[in-house]
C-alpha positions as CSV (number, residue, x, y, z in Angstrom):
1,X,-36.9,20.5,23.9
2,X,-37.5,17.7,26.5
3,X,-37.5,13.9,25.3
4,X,-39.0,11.0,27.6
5,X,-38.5,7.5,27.0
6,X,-41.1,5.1,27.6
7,X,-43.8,8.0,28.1
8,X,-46.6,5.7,28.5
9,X,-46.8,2.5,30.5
10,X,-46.1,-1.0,29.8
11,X,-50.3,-1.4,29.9
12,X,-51.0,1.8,28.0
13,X,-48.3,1.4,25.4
14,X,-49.4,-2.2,25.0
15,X,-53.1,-1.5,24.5
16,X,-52.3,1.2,21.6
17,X,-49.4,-0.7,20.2
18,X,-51.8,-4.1,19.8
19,X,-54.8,-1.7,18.8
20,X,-54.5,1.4,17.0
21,X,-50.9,0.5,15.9
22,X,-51.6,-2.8,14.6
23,X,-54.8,-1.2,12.5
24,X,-52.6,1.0,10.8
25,X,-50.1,-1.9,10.1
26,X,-52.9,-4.0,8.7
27,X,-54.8,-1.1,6.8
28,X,-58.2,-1.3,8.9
29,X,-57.3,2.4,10.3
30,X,-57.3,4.7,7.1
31,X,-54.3,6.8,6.1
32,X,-55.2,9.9,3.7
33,X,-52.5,10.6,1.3
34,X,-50.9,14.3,2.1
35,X,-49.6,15.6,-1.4
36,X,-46.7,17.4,0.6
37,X,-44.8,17.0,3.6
38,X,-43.7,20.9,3.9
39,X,-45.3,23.9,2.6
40,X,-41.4,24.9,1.4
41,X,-40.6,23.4,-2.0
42,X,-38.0,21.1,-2.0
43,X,-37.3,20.4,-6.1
44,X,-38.5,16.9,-5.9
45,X,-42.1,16.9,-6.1
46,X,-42.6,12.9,-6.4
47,X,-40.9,12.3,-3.1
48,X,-42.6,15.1,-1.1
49,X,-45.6,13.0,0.5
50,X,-46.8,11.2,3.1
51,X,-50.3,9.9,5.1
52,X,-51.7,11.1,7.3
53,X,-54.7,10.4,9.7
54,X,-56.3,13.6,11.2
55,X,-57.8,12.8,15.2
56,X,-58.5,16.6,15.8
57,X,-58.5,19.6,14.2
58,X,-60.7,22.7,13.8
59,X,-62.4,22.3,16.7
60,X,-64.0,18.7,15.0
61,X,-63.0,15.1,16.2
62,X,-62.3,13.3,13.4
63,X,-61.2,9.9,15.3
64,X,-63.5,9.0,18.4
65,X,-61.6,5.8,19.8
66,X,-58.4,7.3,19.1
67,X,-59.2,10.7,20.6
68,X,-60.5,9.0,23.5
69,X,-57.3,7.2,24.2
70,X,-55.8,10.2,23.9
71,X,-58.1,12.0,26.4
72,X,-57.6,9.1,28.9
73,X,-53.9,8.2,28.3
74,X,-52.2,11.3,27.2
75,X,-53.4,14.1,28.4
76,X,-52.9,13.7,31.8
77,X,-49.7,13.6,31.1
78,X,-49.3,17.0,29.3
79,X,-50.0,20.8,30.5
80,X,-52.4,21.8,28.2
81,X,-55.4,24.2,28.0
82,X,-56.8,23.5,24.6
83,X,-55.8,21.5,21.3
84,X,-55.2,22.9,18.6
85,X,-54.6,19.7,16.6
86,X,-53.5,16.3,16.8
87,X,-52.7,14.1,13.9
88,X,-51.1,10.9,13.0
89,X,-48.2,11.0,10.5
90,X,-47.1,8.0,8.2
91,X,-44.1,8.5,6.0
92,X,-43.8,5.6,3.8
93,X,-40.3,4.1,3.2
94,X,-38.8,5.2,-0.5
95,X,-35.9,3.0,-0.5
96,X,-34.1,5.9,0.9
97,X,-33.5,7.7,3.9
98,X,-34.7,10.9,3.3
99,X,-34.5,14.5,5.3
100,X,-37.8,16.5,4.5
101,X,-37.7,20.3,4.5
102,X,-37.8,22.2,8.0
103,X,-41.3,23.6,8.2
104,X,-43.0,25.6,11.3
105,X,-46.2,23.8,12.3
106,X,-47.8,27.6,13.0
107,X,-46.9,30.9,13.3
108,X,-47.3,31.5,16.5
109,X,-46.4,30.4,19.8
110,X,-47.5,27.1,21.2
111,X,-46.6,24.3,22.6
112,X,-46.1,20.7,20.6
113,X,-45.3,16.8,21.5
114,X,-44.9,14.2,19.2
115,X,-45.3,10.9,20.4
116,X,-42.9,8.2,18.2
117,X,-44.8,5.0,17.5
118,X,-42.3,2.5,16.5
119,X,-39.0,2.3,15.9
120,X,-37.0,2.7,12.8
121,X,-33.8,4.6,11.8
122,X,-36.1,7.7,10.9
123,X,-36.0,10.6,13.4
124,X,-37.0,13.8,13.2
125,X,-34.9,17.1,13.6
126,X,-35.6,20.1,15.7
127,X,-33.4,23.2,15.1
128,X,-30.6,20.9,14.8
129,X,-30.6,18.4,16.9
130,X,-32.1,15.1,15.9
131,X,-34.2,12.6,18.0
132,X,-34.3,9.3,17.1
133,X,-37.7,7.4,16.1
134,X,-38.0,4.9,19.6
135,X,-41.5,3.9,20.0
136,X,-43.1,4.9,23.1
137,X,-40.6,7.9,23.4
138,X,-41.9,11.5,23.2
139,X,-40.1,14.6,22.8
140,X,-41.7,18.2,23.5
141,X,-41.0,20.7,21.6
142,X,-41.9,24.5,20.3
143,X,-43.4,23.6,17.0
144,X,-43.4,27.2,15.8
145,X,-39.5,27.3,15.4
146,X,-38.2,25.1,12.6
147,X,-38.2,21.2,12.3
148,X,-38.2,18.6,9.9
149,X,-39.5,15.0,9.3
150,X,-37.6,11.7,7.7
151,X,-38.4,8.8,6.2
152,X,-36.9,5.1,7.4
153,X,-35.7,2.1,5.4
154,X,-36.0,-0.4,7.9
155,X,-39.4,-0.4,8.0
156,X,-43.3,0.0,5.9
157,X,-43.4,3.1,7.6
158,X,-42.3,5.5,9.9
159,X,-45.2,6.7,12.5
160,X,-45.8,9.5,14.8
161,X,-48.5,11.6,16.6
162,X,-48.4,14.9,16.6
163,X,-49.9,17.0,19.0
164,X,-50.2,21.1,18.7
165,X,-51.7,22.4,22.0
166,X,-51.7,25.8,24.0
């Protein structure tokens, strides 16, 4: 695991902060509601959900400006071949702070970022060891071992983009 602070700069940060961020904030960028966080149960059913905004996935663009910015922005930034998905999480705040389930993106080995986009008192934990939600911070990761999600109080929501790659 490898986290970096301020991963993007001051322009580039800026640009999808007062964009993309600030479309999600003010509902012109659609969130899809995700009827579970993790595929493992958890016993409470009405608090296992979140949004979510596909960019790629199954070889199919389902974004364009946002892939884009990604294309010019990110991935120079990462060693990657190929995608294999890249998504934009939004856990809503409960009222609670709340620990999802570990989970295991997929079964097999690849390689995984996830880029926090504001900062809240949610984080997210990776076999163990919790990273805080900064925004503009990234952490790497194997996203085939077990990690888990939370949800913030401080805050509408708590939002991230994830990116599975090989």
């Amino acid at each position: 695991m490898k986290v970096i602070d301020n991963f993007l700069s001051d322009d580039d940060w800026s640009l999808l902060k007062n964009t993309y961020i600030n479309d999600i904030l003010t509902g012109y960028l659609p969130l899809y509601f995700a009827p579970f966080i993790s595929s493992e149960y958890d016993g409470d059913e009405i608090l296992n959900y979140y949004f979510q905004h596909n960019i790629y996935k199954k070889h199919k663009i389902f974004s364009v400006q946002l892939y884009d910015f990604i294309l010019e922005k990110i991935v120079p930034k990462l060693d990657l071949k190929a995608f294999i998905r890249i998504k934009l999480n939004a856990y809503p705040n409960i009222g609670i702070l709340r620990e999802h389930n570990p989970h295991i993106d997929y079964d097999f080995p690849h390689k995984g970022a996830l880029l926090f986009l504001n900062t809240c008192n949610g984080f997210t934990r990776i076999e163990n060891e919790k990273v805080e939600s900064i925004e503009n911070r990234i952490v790497f990761f194997e996203p085939n071992k077990y990690h888990n999600s939370s949800t913030c109080t401080d805050q509408k929501l708590r939002l991230t983009i994830n990116f599975n790659y090989l």
